[in-house]
N, C-alpha and C positions, 0 to 999 in steps of 0.2 A: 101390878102385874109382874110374875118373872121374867127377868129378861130371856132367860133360856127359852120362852113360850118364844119369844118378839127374834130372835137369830136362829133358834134349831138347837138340835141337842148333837153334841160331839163331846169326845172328853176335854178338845181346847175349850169349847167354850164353857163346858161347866170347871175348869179350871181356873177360867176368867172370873165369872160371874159369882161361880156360887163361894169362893173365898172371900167374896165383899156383900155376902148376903146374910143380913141381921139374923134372921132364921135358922140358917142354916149352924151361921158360924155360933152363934149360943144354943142351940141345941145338939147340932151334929146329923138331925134327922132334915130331910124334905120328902115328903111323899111326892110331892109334884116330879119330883127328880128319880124319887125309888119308880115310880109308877113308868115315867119313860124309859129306867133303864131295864125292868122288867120286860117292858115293851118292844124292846131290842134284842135282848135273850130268847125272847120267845121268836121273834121273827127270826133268828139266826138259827133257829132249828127246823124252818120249814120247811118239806120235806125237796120243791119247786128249785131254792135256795141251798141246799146242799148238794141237790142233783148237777148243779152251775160250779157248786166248787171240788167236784167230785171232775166233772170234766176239766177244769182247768189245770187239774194235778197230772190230767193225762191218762187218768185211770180210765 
């Protein structure tokens, strides 16, 4: 299992983790990892989630 599943996804911890991960570090790819941070890009465009940082600007 990744650990990244078992602590959560942040850039610390895949700093941590995925530098010591046989996978990763020989191929350069993780989908487990592309697929989360897809998943994060996409929720930072929602429309709910922009409306939040649109009012915290003041606007």
């Amino acid at each position: 299992m990744c650990m990244i599943e078992e602590v959560g996804y942040s850039e610390e911890n895949k700093k941590l983790y995925c530098t010591k991960c046989v996978i990763h570090v020989r191929t350069g790819k993780c989908e487990y990892l592309k697929y989360l941070e897809s998943k994060v890009s996409v929720d930072l465009s929602r429309e709910y989630l922009q409306e939040i940082l649109i009012h915290e600007c003041g606007l």
